[in-house]
C-alpha positions in Angstrom: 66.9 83.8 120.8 68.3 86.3 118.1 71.1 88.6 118.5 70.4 92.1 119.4 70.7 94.0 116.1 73.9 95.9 116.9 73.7 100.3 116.8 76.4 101.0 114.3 78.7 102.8 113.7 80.7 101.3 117.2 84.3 103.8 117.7 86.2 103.0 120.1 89.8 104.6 120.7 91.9 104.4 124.0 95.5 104.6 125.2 97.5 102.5 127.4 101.0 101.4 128.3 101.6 97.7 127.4 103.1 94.9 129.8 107.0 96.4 128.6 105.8 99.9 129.2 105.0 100.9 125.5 102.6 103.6 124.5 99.5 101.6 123.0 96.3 102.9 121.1 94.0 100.3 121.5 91.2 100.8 118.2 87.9 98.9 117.7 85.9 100.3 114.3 82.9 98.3 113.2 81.0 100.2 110.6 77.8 98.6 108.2 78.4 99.2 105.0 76.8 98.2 101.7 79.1 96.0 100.1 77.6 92.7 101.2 80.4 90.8 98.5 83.3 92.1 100.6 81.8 92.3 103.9 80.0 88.7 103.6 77.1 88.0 104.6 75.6 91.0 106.5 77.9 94.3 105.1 79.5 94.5 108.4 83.1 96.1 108.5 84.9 95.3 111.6 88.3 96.5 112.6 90.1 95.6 115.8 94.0 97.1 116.2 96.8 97.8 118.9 99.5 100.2 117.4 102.5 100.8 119.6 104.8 103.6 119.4 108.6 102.1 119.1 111.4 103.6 120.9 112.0 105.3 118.0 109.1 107.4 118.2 107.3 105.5 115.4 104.1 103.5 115.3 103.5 99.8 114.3 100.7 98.1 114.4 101.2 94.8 116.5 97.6 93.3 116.8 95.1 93.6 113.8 92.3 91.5 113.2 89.4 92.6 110.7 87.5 91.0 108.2 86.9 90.9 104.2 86.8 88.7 101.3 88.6 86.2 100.7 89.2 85.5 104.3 86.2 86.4 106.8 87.3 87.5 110.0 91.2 86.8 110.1 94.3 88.0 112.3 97.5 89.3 110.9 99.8 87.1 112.9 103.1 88.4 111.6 103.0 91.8 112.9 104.9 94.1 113.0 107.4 92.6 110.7 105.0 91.0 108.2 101.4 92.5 107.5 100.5 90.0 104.9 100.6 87.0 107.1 97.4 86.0 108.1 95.9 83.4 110.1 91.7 82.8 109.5 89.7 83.0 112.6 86.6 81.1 113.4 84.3 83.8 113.8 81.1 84.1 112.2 80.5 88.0 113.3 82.4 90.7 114.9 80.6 90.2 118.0 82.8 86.6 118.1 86.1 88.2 116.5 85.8 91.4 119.6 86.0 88.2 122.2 89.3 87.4 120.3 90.8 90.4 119.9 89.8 90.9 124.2 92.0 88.0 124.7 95.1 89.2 122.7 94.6 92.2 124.7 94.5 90.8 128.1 98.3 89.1 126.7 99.6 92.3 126.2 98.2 94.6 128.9 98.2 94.1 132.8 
């Protein structure tokens, strides 16, 4: 059976203190767009993030995964310190990189 074609533009935004007590925005942004080159195969954007808010009052992002050319769907895995290290996922959609990004946030949230 096919997948249910999805009703884009999906925007979801919600706060939350993490397992240390840490104010967490918790974003999911998936978006169709025309550039099928970048956004391979189907134009689909998807953006999954957790920024925290430091003790110093400033915000890092500590989870993002998202997707484009070269990589597909990939997860920053040095964060916060290092934003260009990135480990590819195997995900074929965003549907499959959102089950991903669920599980890194059941890690960091009770």
């Amino acid at each position: 059976m096919p997948k249910k074609k999805p009703n884009l533009p999906i925007r979801r935004r919600r706060i939350a203190l993490d397992r240390k007590g840490a104010l967490c925005r918790i974003e999911v942004d998936i978006t169709q767009t025309r550039n099928f080159a970048k956004y391979h195969p189907d134009g689909i954007k998807a953006v999954f993030k957790v920024i925290r808010e430091t003790s110093e009052g400033e915000f890092e992002e500590v989870v993002l995964i998202d997707n484009h050319e070269p990589l597909g769907f990939h997860n920053h895995d040095g964060l916060p310190d290092n934003h260009d290290s990135r480990e590819i996922l195997c995900a074929s959609d965003y549907q499959e990189a959102w089950a991903i990004f669920d599980k890194k946030i059941k890690e960091l949230f009770p």
